[in-house]
C-alpha positions in Angstrom: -29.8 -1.4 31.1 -27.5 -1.6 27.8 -23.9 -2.3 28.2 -21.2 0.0 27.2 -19.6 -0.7 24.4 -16.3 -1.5 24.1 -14.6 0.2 21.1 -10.8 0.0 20.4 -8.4 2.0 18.8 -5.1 0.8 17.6 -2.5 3.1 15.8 0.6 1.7 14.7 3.2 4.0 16.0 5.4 5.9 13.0 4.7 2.0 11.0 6.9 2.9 7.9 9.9 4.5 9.7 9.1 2.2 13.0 9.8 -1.3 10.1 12.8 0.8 8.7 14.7 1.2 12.0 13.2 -2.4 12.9 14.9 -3.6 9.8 17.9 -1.5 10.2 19.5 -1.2 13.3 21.7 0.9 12.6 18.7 3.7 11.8 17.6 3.7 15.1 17.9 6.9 17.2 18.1 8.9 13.9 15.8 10.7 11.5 14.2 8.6 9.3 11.8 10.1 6.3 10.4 7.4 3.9 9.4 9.3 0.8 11.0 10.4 -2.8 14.2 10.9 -3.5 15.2 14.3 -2.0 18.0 14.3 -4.5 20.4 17.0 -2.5 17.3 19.4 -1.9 16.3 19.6 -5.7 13.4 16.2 -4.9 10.4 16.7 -6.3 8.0 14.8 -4.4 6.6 14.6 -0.7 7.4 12.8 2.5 5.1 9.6 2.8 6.5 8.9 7.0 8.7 10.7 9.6 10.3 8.8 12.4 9.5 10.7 15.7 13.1 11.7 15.5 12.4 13.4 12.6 9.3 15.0 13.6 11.3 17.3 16.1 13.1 18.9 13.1 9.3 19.4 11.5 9.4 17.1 9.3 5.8 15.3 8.6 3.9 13.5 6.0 3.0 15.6 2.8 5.9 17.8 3.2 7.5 18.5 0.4 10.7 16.3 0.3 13.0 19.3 -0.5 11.8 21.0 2.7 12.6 18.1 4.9 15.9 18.1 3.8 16.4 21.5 4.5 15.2 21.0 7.8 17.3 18.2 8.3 19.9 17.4 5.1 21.6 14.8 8.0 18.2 12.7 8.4 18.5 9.1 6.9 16.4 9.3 3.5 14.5 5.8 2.2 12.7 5.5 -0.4 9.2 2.9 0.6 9.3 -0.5 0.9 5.3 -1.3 0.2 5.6 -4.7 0.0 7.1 -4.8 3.6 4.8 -2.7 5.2 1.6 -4.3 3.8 3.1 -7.9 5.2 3.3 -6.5 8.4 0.2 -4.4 8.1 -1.2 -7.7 7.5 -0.2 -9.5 10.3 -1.2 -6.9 12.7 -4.8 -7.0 11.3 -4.6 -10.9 11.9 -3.2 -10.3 15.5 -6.3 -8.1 16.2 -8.8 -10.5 15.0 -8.1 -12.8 17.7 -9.6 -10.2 20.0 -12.9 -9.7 18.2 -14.7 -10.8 14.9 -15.2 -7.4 14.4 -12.3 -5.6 13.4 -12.9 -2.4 10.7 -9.4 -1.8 8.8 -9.4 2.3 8.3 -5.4 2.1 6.9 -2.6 0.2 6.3 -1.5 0.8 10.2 -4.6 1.5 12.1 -8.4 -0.3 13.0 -11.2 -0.1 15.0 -12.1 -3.6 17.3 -15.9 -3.8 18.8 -15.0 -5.8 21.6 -17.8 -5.6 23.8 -18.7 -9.3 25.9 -15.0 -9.9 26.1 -14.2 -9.2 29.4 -14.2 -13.2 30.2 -11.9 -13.7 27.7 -9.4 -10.8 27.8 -10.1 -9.4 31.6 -11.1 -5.3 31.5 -10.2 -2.8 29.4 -7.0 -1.9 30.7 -5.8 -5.8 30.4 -7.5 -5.5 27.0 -5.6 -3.1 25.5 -2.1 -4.6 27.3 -3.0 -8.1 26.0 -3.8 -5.9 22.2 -0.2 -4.3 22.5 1.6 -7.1 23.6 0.7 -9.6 20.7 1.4 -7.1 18.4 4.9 -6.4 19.8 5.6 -10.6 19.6 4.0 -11.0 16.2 5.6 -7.9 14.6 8.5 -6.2 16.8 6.4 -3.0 17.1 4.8 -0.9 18.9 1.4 0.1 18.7 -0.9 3.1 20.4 -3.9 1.9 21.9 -7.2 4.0 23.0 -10.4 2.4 24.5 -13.8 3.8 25.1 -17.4 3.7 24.3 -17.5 5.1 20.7 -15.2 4.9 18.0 -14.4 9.3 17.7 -13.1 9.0 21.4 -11.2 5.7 20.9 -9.3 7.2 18.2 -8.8 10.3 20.2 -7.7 8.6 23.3 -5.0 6.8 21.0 -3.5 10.0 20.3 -2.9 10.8 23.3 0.0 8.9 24.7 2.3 8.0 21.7 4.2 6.5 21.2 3.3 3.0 22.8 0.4 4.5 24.7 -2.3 2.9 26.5 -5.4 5.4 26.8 -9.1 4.5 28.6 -11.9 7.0 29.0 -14.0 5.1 31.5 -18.2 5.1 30.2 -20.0 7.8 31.4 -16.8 9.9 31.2 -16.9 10.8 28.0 -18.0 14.9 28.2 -15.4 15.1 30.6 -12.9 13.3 28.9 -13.5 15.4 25.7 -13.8 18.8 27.5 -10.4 19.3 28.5 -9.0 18.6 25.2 -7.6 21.4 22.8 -10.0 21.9 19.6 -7.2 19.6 17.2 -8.2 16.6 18.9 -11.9 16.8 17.5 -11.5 13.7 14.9 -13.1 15.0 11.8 -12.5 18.7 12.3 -10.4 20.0 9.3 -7.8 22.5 9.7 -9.8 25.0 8.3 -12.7 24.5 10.9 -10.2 24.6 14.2 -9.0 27.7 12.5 -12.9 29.4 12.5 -13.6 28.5 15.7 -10.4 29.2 17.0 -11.0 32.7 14.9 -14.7 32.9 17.5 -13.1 32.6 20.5 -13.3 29.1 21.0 -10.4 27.2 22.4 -10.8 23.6 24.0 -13.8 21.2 23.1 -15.6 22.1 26.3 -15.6 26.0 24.3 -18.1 24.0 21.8 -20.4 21.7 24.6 -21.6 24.9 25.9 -22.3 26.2 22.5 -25.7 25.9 21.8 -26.6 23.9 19.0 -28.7 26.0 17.1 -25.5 28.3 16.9 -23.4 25.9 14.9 -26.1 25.2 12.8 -26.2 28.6 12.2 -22.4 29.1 11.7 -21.6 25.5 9.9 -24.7 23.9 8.6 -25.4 20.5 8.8 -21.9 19.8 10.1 -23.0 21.8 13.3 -25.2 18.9 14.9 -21.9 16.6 14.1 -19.4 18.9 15.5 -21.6 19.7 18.9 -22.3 15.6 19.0 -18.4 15.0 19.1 -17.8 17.6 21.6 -19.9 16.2 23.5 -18.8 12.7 23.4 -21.6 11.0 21.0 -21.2 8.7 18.3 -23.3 6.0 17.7 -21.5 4.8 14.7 -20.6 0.9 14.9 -17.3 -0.9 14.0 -18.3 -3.0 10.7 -15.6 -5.3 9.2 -13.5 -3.4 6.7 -15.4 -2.2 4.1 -14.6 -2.9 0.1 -12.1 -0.4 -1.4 -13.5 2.3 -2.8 -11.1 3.3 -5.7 -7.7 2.9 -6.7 -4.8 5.1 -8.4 -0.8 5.8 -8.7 0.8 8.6 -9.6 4.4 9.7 -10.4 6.2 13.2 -9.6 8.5 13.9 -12.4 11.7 15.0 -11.4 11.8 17.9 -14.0 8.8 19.4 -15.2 7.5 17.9 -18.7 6.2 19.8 -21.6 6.9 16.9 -23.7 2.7 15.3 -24.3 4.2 12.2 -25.9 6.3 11.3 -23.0 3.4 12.2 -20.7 1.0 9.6 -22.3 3.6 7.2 -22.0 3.7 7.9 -18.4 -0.3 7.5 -18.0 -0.1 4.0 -20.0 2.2 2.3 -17.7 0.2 4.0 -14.9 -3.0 2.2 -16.4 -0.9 -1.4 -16.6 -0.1 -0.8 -13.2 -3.3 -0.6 -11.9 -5.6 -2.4 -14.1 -3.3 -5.3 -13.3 -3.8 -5.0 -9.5 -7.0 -4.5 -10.0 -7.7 -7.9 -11.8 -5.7 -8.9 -8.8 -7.8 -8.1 -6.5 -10.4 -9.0 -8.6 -12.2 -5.7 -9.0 -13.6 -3.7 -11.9 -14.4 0.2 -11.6 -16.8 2.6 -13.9 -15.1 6.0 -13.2 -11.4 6.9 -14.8 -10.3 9.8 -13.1 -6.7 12.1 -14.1 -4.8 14.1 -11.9 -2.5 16.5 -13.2 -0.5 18.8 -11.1 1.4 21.8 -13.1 4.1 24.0 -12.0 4.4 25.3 -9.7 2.0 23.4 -7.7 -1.3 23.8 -9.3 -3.6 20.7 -9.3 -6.2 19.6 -11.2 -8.3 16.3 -11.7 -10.6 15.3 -14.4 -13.4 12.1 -14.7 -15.0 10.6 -17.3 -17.7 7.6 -16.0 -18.1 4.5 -18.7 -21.3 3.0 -18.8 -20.3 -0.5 -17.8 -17.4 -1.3 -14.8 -14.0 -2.3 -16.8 -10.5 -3.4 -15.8 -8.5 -4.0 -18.9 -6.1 -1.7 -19.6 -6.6 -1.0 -22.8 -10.0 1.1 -21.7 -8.8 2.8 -18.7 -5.6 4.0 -20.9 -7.7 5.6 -23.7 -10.0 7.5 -21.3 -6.9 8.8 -19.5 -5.6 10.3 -22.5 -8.7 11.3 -23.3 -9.0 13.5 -20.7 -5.5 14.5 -21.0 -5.8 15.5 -24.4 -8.8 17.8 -23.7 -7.4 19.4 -20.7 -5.7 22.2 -21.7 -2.4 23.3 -19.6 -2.1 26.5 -21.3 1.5 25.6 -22.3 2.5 25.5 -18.6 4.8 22.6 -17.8 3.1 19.1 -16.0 4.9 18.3 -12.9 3.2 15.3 -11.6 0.4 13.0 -13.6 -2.3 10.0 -12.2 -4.3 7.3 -13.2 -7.2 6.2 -10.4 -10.1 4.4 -11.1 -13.2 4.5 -8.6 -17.2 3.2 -8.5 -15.4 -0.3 -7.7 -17.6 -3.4 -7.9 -16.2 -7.4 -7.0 -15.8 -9.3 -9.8 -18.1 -12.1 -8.9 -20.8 -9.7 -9.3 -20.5 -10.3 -12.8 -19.9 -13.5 -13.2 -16.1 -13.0 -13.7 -14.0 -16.1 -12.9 -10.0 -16.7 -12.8 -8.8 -17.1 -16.4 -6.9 -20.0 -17.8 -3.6 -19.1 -20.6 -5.4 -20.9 -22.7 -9.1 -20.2 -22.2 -10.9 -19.1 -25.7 -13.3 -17.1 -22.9 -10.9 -13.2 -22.5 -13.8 -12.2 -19.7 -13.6 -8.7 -21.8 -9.7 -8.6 -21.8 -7.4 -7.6 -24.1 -5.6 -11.0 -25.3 -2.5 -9.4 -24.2 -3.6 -8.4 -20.3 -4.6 -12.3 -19.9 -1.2 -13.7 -21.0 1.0 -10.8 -18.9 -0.9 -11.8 -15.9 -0.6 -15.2 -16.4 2.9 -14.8 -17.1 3.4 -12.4 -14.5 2.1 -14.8 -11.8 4.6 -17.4 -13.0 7.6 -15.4 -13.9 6.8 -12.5 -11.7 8.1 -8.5 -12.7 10.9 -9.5 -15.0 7.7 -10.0 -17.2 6.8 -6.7 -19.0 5.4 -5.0 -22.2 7.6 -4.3 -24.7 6.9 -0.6 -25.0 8.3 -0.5 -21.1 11.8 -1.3 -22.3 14.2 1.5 -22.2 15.6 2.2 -25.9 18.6 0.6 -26.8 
């Protein structure tokens, strides 16, 4: 007979707003939203994190940050600290591998663990999961959401279910049960827009779905059908795999007025390409696909990609194919009210033979004489260290 798995699910409970108020005592109890600048109701970006405080006023991620001051003008407004929350996401990732080799990162404040076998070491799964939450609280001061079961869809689920600082087990052979109850929201990889159709057919919890047959929802959603009617059901044989390479990278900026000014646009999208080319050499990764977003007023979005025929990060490249595909997109003389610059198809850089640079190395790798000595100078002087062109006019 095979063994249950063991799958875990841990959630870091509201992590930016949770650090803030951990960092600030005096925030605690109140509203937090990390995000832009809401500038007195006129901001022009979003809300990155609410503090559960702040969710009672409506207030969630992706809300426009002038809405979440009119919903709550008295709510404390930060802008993020990324450095600080990647330290801690950090050590929360190395708390969790002490409970199992296999840990698969998903975001910055939540993983998957495969800790099946461990029961002599940790005890069951309900000291499991206390053992999970506790050296998190010691290492970091938070809290964390944990959610245990036999596949990675309800362990996610079942962390959902008792934030904040919740502890959730579905027992094995449980798991139709378990899922059945539940309202359709809680199926993990069911857009809003699907909840909304079936919700539209007369369906209303996930147990609606298990005794759908499953030639009708592959009728009514195609190939998703099996994979909705699987999840209902409690099946998912997917395993937890260390964290996975990251698949692309990009920054944008919201202007706080809208721009119909190209040249001050392009100047935007260079210092968006330094920016990331720079992390990317970093992290020591090289990508073959530019991609530009451009979002016009109102709130019309657009992206464009050109793919170069061989994986690049100098800036230099990645800048010229951004305006590139700037210059050819055509606005229509509508104003731009936010730009990016990603780049995606990432390889590792050893799998071309790159190596770390020295300042005086005849050997640029394919770099721009000018990337090699910022980084090197960046790394020894750190961000007082910029291009010229950056400077504000005098």
């Amino acid at each position: 007979m095979v063994k249950p798995r063991i799958i875990v699910h841990v959630d870091m409970d509201a992590f930016y707003t949770s650090i803030e108020q951990m960092d600030h005592p005096e925030y605690r109890g109140q509203p937090v939203v990390v995000g832009a600048d809401p500038r007195g109701g006129r901001g022009r970006g979003v809300v990155s994190a609410a503090s559960y405080e702040a969710r009672s006023f409506g207030i969630h991620s992706a809300l426009p940050i002038s809405t979440a001051y009119k919903r709550c003008a008295e709510a404390v407004f930060l802008r993020p600290r990324f450095k600080r929350y990647t330290k801690l996401s950090r050590i929360v990732m190395q708390t969790l591998g002490k409970f199992s080799p296999l840990v698969e990162q998903i975001s910055i404040d939540e993983a998957f663990l495969d800790c099946t076998g461990t029961e002599k070491l940790f005890g069951k799964t309900h000291s499991l999961g206390l053992l999970i939450k506790e050296n998190i609280k010691r290492e970091t001061g938070l809290t964390a959401s944990v959610g245990i079961a036999t596949n990675k869809s309800i362990a996610k689920i079942a962390s959902d279910l008792h934030k904040p600082d919740g502890l959730c087990i579905c027992p094995p052979g449980e798991e139709r049960e378990f899922m059945g109850a539940l309202p359709l929201r809680y199926l993990w990889g069911a857009g809003k827009r699907t909840v909304e159709r079936l919700e539209g057919m007369g369906f209303e919890l996930v147990r609606d779905i298990q005794s759908c047959p499953q030639e009708k929802l592959n009728t009514l959603f195609g190939k998703y059908g099996k994979k909705l009617w699987e999840l209902a059901n409690g099946m998912d044989e997917r395993p937890v795999s260390r964290s996975s390479p990251r698949k692309s990278i990009s920054q944008e900026i919201t202007f706080r007025e809208d721009i119909d000014q190209d040249v001050y646009v392009e100047h935007v999208l260079f210092q968006l390409s330094d920016s990331i080319t720079r992390k990317m050499r970093t992290e020591g990764i090289r990508g073959r696909t530019v991609n530009l977003k451009i979002r016009l007023a109102p709130f019309e979005t657009y992206s464009r990609s050109h793919t170069l025929p061989q994986p690049v990060h100098d800036m230099q490249t990645v800048r010229n194919t951004a305006l590139a595909l700037y210059r050819d997109f055509d606005r229509k003389g509508r104003r731009v009210r936010l730009v990016g610059v990603g780049v995606s198809n990432l390889d590792r850089d050893e799998e071309h033979g790159a190596q770390q640079l020295d300042l005086f190395s005849e050997d640029e790798g394919g770099l721009d004489e000018t990337d090699r000595v910022l980084d090197q100078m960046k790394r020894l002087y750190g961000d007082k260290v910029t291009r010229a062109s950056f400077l504000p006019p005098h």
